[in-house]
C-alpha positions as CSV (number, residue, x, y, z in Angstrom):
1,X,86.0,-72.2,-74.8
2,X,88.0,-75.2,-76.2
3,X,85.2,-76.3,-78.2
4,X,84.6,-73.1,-80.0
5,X,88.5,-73.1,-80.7
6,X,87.9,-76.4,-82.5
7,X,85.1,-75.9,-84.4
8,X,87.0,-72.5,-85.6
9,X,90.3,-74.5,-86.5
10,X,88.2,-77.2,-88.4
11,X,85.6,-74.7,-90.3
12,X,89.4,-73.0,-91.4
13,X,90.9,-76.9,-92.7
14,X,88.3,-77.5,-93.8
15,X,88.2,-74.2,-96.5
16,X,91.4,-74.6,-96.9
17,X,92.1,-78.4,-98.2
18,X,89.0,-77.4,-100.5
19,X,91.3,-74.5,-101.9
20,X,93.6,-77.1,-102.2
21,X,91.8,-79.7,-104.0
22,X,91.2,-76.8,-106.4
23,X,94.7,-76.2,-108.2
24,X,96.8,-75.2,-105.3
25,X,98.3,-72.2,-107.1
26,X,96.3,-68.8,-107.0
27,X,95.0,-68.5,-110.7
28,X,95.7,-65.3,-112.1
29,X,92.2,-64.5,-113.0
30,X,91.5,-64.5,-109.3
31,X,94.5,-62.3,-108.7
32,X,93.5,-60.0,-111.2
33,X,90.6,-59.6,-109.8
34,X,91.7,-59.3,-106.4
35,X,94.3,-56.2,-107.8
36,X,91.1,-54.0,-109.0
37,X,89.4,-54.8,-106.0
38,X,92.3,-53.0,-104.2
39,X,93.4,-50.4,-107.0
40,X,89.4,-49.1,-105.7
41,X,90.2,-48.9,-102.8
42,X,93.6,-47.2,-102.5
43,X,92.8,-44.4,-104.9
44,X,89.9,-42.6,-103.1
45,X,92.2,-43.4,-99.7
46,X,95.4,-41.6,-101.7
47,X,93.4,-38.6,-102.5
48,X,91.4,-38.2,-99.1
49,X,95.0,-38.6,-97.1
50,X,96.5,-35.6,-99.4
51,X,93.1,-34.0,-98.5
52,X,93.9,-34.1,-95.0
53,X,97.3,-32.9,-95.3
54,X,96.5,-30.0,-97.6
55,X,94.6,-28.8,-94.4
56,X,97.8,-28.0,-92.6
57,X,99.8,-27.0,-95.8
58,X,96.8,-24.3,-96.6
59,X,96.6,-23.1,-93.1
60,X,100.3,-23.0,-93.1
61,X,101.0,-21.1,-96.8
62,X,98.4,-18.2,-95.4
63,X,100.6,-17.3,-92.3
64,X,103.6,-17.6,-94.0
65,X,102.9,-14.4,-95.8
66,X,102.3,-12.5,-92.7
67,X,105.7,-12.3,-91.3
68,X,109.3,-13.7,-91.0
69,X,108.2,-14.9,-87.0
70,X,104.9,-16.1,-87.8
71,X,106.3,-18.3,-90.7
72,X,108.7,-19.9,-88.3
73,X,107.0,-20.1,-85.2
74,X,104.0,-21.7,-87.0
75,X,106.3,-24.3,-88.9
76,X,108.2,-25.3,-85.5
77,X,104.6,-25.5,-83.9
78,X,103.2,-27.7,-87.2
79,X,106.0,-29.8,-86.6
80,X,106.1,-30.0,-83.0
81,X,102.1,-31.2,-82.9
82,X,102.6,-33.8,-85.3
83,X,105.4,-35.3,-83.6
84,X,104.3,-35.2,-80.0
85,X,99.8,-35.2,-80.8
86,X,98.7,-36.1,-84.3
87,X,101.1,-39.3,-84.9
88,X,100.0,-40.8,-82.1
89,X,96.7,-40.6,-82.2
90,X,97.1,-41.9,-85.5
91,X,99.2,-44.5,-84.3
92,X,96.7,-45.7,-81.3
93,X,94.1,-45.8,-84.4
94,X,95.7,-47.9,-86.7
95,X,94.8,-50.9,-84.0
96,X,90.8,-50.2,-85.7
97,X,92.2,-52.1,-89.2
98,X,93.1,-54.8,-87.4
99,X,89.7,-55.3,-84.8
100,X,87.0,-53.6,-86.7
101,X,88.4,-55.0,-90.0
102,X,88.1,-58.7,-88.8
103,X,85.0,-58.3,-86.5
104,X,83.4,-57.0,-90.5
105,X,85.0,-59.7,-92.4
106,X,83.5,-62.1,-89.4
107,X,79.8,-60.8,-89.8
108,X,80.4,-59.1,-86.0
109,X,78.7,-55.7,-86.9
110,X,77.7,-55.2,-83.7
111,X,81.0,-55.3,-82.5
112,X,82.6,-52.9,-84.9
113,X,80.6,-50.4,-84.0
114,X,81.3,-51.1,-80.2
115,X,85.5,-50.9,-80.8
116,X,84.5,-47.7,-83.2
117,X,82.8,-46.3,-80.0
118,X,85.5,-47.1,-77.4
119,X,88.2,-46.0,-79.5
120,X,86.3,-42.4,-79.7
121,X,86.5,-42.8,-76.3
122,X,89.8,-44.0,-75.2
123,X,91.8,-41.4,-77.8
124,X,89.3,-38.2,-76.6
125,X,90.8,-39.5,-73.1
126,X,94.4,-39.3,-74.5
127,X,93.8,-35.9,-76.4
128,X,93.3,-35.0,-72.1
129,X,96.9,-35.8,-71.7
130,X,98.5,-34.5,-75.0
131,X,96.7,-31.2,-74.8
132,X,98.6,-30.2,-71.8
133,X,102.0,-31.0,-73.6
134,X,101.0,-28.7,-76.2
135,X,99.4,-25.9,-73.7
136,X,102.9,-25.9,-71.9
137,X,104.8,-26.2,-75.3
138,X,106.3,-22.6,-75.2
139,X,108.0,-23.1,-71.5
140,X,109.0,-26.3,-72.9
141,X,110.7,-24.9,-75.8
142,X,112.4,-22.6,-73.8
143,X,114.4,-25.3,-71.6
144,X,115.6,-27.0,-74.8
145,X,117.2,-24.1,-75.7
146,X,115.0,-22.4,-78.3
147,X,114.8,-18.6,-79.0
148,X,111.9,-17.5,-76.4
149,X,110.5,-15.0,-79.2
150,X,109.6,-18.0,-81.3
151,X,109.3,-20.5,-78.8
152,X,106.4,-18.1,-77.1
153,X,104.6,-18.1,-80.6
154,X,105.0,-21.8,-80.8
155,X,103.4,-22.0,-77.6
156,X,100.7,-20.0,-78.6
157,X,99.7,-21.7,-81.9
158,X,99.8,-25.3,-80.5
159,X,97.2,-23.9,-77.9
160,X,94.9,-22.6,-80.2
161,X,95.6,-25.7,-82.5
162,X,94.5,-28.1,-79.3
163,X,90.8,-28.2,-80.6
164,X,92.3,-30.1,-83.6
165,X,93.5,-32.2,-81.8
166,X,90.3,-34.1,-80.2
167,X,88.3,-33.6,-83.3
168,X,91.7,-35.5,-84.8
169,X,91.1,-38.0,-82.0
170,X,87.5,-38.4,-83.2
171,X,88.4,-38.2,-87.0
172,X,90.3,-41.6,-87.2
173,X,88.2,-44.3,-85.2
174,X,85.8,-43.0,-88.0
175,X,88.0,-43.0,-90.9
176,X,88.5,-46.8,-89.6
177,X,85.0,-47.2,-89.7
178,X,84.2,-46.6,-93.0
179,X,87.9,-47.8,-94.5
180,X,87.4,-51.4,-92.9
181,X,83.8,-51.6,-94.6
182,X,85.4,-50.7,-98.2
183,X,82.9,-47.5,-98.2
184,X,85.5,-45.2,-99.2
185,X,83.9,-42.7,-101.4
186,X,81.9,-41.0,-98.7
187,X,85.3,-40.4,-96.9
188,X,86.4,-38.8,-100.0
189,X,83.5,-36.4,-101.0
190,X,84.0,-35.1,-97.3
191,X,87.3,-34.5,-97.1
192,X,87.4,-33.1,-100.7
193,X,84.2,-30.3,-99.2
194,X,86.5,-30.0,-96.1
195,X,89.3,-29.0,-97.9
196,X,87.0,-26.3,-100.1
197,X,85.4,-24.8,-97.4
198,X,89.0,-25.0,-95.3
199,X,90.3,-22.1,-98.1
200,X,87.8,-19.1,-97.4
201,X,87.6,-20.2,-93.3
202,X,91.6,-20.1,-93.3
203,X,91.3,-16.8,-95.5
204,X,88.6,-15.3,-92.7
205,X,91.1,-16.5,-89.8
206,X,94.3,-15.6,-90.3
207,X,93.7,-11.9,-92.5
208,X,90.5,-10.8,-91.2
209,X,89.8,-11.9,-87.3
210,X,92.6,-10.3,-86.2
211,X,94.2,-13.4,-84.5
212,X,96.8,-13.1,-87.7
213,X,98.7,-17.2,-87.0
214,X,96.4,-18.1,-84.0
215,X,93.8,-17.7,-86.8
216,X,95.8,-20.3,-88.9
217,X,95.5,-22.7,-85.5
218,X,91.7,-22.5,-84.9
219,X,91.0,-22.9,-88.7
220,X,93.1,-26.0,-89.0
221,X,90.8,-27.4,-85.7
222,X,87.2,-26.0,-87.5
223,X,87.3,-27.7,-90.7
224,X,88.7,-30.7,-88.7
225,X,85.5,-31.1,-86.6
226,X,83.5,-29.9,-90.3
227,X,85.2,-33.3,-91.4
228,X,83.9,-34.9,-88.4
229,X,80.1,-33.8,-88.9
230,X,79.9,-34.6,-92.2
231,X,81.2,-38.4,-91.7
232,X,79.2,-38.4,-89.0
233,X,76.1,-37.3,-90.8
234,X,76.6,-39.4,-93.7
235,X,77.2,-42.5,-90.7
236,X,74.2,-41.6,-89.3
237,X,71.6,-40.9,-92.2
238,X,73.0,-43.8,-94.7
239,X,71.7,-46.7,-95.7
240,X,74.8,-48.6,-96.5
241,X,75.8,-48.6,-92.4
242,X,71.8,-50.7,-91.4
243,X,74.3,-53.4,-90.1
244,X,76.9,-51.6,-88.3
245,X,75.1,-48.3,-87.2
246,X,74.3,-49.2,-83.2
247,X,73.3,-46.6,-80.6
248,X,75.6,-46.0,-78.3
249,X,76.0,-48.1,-74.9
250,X,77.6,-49.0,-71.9
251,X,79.1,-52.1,-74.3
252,X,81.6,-49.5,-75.6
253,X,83.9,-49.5,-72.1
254,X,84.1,-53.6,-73.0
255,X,86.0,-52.7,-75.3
256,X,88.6,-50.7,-74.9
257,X,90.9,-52.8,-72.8
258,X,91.4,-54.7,-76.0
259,X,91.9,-51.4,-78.2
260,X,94.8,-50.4,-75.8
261,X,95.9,-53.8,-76.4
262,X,96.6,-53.0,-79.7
263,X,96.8,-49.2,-79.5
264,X,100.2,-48.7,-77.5
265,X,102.4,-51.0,-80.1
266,X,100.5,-49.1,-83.1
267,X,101.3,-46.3,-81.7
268,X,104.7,-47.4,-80.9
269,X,105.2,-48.6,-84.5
270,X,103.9,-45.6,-86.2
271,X,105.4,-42.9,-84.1
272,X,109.2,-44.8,-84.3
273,X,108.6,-44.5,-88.3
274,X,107.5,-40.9,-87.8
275,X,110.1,-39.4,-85.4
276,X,112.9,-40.8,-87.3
277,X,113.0,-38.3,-89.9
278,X,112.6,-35.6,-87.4
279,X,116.2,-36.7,-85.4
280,X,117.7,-37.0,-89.3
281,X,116.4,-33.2,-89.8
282,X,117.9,-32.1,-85.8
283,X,121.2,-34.1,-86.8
284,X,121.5,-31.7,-89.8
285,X,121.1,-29.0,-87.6
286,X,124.4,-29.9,-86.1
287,X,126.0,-29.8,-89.5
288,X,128.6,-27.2,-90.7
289,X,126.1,-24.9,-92.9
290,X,123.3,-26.1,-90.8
291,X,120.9,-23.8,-92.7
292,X,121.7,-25.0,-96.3
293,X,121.9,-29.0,-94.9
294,X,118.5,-28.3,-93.4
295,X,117.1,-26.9,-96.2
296,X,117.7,-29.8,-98.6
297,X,117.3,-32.7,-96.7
298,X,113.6,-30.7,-95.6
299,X,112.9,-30.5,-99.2
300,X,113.7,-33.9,-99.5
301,X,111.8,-35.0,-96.9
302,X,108.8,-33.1,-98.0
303,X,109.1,-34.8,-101.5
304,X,108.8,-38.5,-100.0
305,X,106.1,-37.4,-97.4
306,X,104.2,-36.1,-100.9
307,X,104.7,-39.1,-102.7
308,X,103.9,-41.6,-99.3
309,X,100.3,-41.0,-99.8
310,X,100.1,-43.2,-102.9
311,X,101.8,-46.6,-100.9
312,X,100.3,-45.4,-98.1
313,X,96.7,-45.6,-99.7
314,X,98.0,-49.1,-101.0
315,X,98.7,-50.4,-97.5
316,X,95.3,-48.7,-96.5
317,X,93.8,-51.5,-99.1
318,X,95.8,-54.3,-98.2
319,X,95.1,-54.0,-94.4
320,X,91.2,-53.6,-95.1
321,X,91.1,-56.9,-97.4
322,X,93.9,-58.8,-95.2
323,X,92.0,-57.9,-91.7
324,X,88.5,-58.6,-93.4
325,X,89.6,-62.3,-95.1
326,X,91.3,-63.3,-92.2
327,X,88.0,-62.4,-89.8
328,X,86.0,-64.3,-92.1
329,X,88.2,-67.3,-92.2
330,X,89.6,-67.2,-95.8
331,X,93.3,-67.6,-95.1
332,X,94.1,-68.0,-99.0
333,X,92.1,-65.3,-99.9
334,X,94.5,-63.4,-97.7
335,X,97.4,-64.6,-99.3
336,X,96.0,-63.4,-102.4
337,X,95.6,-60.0,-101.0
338,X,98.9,-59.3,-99.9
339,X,100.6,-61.2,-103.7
340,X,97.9,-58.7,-105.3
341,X,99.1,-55.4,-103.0
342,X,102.8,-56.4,-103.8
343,X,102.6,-56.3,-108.1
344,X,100.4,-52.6,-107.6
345,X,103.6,-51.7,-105.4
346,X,105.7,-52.7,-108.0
347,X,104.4,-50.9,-110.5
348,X,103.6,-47.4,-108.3
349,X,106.9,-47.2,-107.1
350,X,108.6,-47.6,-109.9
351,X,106.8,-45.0,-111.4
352,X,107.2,-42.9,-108.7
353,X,111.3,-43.2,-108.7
354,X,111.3,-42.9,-112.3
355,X,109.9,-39.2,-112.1
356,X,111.9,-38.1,-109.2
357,X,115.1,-39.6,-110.9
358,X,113.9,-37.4,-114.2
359,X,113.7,-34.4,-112.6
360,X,116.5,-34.4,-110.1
361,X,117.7,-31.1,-111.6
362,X,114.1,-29.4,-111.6
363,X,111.7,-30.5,-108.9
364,X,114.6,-28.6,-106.1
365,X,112.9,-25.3,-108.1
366,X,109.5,-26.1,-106.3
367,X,110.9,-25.4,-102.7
368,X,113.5,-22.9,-103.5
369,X,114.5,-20.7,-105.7
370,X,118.5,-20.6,-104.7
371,X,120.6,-22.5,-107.1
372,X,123.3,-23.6,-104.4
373,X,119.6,-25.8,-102.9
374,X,118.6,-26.8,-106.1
375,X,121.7,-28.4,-107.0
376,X,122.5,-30.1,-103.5
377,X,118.9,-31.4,-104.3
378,X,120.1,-33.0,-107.4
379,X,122.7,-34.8,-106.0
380,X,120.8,-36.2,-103.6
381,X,117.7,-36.7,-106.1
382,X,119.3,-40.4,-106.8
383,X,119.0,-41.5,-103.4
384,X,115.7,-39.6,-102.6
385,X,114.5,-42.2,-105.4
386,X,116.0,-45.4,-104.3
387,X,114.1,-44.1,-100.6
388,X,110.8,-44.0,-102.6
389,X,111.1,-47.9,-103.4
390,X,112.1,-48.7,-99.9
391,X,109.9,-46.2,-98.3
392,X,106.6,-47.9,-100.4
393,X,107.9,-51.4,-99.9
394,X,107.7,-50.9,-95.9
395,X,104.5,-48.7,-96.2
396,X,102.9,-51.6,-98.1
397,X,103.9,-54.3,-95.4
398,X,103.3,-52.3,-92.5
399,X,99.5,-52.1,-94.0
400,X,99.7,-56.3,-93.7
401,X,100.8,-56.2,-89.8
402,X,98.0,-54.1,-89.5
403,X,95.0,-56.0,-91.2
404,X,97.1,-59.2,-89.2
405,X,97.5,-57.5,-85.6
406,X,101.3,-57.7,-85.7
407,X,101.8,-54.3,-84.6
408,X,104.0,-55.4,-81.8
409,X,106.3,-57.7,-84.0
410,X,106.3,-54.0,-85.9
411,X,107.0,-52.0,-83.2
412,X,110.2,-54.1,-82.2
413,X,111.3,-54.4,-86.1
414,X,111.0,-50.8,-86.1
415,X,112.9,-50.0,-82.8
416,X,115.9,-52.2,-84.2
417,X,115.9,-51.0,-88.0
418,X,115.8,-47.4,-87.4
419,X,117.3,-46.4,-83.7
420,X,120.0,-48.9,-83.6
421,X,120.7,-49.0,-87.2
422,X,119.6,-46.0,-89.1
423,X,120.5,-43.5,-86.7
424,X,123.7,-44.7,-85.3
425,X,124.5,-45.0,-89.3
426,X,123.3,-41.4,-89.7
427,X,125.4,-39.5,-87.6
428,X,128.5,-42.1,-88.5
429,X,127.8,-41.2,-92.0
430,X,127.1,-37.7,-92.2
431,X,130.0,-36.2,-89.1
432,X,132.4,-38.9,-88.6
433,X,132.8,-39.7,-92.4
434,X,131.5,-35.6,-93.3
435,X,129.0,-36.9,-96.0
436,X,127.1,-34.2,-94.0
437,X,123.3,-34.2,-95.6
438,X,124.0,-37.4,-97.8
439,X,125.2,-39.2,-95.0
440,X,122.6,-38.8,-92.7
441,X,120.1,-39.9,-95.8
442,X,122.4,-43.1,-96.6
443,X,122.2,-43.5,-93.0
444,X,118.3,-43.4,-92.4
445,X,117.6,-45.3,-95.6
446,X,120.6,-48.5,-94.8
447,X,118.1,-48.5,-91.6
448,X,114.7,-48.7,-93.9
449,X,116.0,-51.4,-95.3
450,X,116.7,-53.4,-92.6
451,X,113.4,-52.9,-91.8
452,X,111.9,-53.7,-95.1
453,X,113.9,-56.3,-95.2
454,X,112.8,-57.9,-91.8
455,X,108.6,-57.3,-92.5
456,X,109.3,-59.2,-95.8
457,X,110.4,-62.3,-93.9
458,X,107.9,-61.7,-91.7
459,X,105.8,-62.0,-94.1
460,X,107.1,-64.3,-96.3
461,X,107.3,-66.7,-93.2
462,X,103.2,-66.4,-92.3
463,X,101.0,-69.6,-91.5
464,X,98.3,-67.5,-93.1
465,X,95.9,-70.8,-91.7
466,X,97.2,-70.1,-87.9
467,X,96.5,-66.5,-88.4
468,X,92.9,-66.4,-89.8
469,X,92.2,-68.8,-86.5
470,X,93.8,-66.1,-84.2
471,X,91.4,-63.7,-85.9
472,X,88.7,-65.7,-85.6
473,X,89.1,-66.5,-81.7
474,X,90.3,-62.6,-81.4
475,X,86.4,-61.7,-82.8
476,X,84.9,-64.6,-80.8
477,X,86.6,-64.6,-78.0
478,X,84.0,-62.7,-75.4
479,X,81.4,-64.8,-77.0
480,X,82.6,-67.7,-76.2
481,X,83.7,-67.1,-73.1
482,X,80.1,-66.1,-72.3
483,X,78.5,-68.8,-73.5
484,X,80.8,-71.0,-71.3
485,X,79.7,-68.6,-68.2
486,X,76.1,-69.3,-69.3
């Protein structure tokens, strides 16, 4: 075991005094480079994210036009199954860029398709668990205090919605697969069908099955496992996966101890970013007007969760090239990745924040046609852009912990920034100082910043040399230890 750590740690010195020998500094030709490389791969991922989402919002549109009850029950439910399903399976996923990024960029093919496998596994296994939560989420409702008319409803949709939820669990491993092999395309010629055929099936569903919302549920969970076949399909029958296409085996259970190793802090660091927002939106709720301070801080919050897909997409890239240069022992390379990721985050999110701040006094009109809304939205507008800069700054550098495996150094960074500053701010701001909505925004955001603030130093302060090692014997590391056995 030793020796194989040695021989790692000198193959690493030795590629990196030879990057030194060269110039030292990163030329920019090579950073230029390395910025198109990544530009590739974050578009196709921002439009196959919003493809995803669209699912939902469709689904979501049709019911609304059935009824007052179906258009609330269903939005309560939506929101309930994100919170408490969907984020974190997403969350337990996100551990995939870090192991089946670097067992690609380490030639391990066979083991990326294992962790693909046991991931599958493991989060159809969680789905188990989850899926009663949501079964029981009516009666659950109902002891919080909810109104039992809607809180039945709820119940309802998030048990018809459960299907989604392990063809979700079986969606992500394989949107890892494929985004951690920069084969990106194929992911977004599926979605993109998914989201035509998702249309006519929500159409057929909710107007003419009967099931009116319930219809809304089961469509949302068919065109999921439609996006599931056709990856699956395309996995199966391409040529571009001869390397990493292995049957399946018994060697997938190997593997999961080392997913949950990584899963639970994901998950952890995902779901502390996610949840947030949703205690900012109950705070308002507490407000004096409740329903006009809910109103614009949802419409705000549905404007940055819009514009998130295009940093999001960016930290997509950066955690593919990071995890894949650090499994194949390129430290610098690394370092160029995440200097590269930071200038197309520049640029995006100033663009971004320069259109919301232009049309702080029209984009309210898009959500609500009530001039009292539109013009609360305005004067929150300037802030909702300053929270796109932060928002995409943290977005990006959350996608480096990822391709680095840092998710628990995340988790905690996220647990301090938001819940013992952002929060505590929030409801100081917004009842004790009545700033009401804008308070509980200045709040939130004075906690994103911390945060932003504390991933930057994190990464600032990276040994990328040490870390491509602890990729490398991460990869290795049941190889080794067999051949020592042997």
């Amino acid at each position: 075991m030793e020796g194989g750590e040695e021989n790692i740690e000198r193959n690493l010195l030795q590629k990196t005094n030879e990057v030194e020998r060269g110039g030292g500094l990163v030329a920019w030709s090579v950073i230029s480079q390395e910025v198109r490389r990544q530009a590739y791969l974050a578009g196709p991922m921002v439009a196959t994210n919003i493809s995803l989402y669209l699912l939902e919002v469709m689904s979501f549109m049709m019911v609304g036009h059935l009824d007052e009850l179906s258009l609330s029950s269903t939005a309560v439910a939506i929101s309930l199954a994100n919170v408490t399903g969907f984020s974190v399976i997403n969350g337990m996923a996100s551990a995939l860029e870090t192991l089946c990024g670097q067992a690609f960029g380490a030639q391990q093919y066979r083991k990326l398709g294992n962790q693909t496998y046991g991931a599958i596994f493991s989060l159809l296994l969680v789905s188990v668990g989850l899926s009663t939560i949501w079964i029981n989420m009516g009666k659950l409702l109902i002891l919080l205090g909810q109104d039992p008319i809607i809180a039945h409803e709820a119940g309802k949709f998030t048990t018809f919605l459960v299907p989604a939820l392990f063809a979700y669990a079986t969606y992500q491993p394989l949107l890892r697969f494929y985004q951690t092999q920069s084969i990106i395309m194929p992911m977004l010629m599926c979605s993109c069908l998914t989201l035509i055929l998702h249309i006519p099936i929500s159409w057929v569903m909710v107007y003419k099955s009967g099931l009116n919302s319930l219809g809304g549920a089961l469509a949302i969970g068919m065109s999921y496992w439609l996006n599931v076949l056709f990856l699956g399909l395309h996995m199966k029958h391409s040529s571009v996966f001869e390397k990493t296409r292995i049957p399946i085996s018994m060697e997938l259970f190997k593997e999961i101890r080392e997913f949950f190793h990584l899963a639970i802090p994901s998950s952890v660091m995902v779901c502390l970013q996610w949840w947030s927002y949703e205690v900012v939106i109950l705070l308002a709720g507490l407000l004096p007007n409740p329903q006009l301070e809910t109103s614009v801080l949802s419409v705000c919050l549905t404007t940055l969760a819009t514009l998130f897909a295009i940093p999001y997409g960016l930290s997509v890239a950066v955690s593919t090239r990071v995890s894949n240069e650090l499994g194949a022992g390129n430290p610098e390379a690394a370092r160029v990745a995440v200097y590269s990721v930071l200038i197309l985050a520049v640029t995006e999110l100033l663009t971004a924040s320069g259109a919301v701040f232009a049309s702080r006094h029209v984009f309210g009109y898009l959500f609500s046609s009530e001039k009292e809304v539109v013009d609360y939205v305005a004067t929150i507008a300037p802030l909702v852009s300053l929270s796109v800069i932060i928002d995409s700054s943290q977005c990006v550098l959350s996608g480096v912990a990822r391709g680095c495996g840092w998710q628990n150094i995340g988790a905690y960074i996220n647990l301090a920034s938001l819940y013992l500053v952002g929060v505590p701010a929030a409801a100081i701001l917004g009842f004790w100082l009545h700033l009401k909505a804008r308070g509980l925004w200045i709040g939130i955001q004075l906690g994103a910043i911390v945060q932003t603030t504390m991933l930057f130093v994190v990464t600032y302060c990276t040994d990328w040399e040490k870390q491509a090692i602890k990729a490398r014997e991460r990869v290795f590391a049941r190889r080794t230890s067999q051949n020592v056995l042997v």
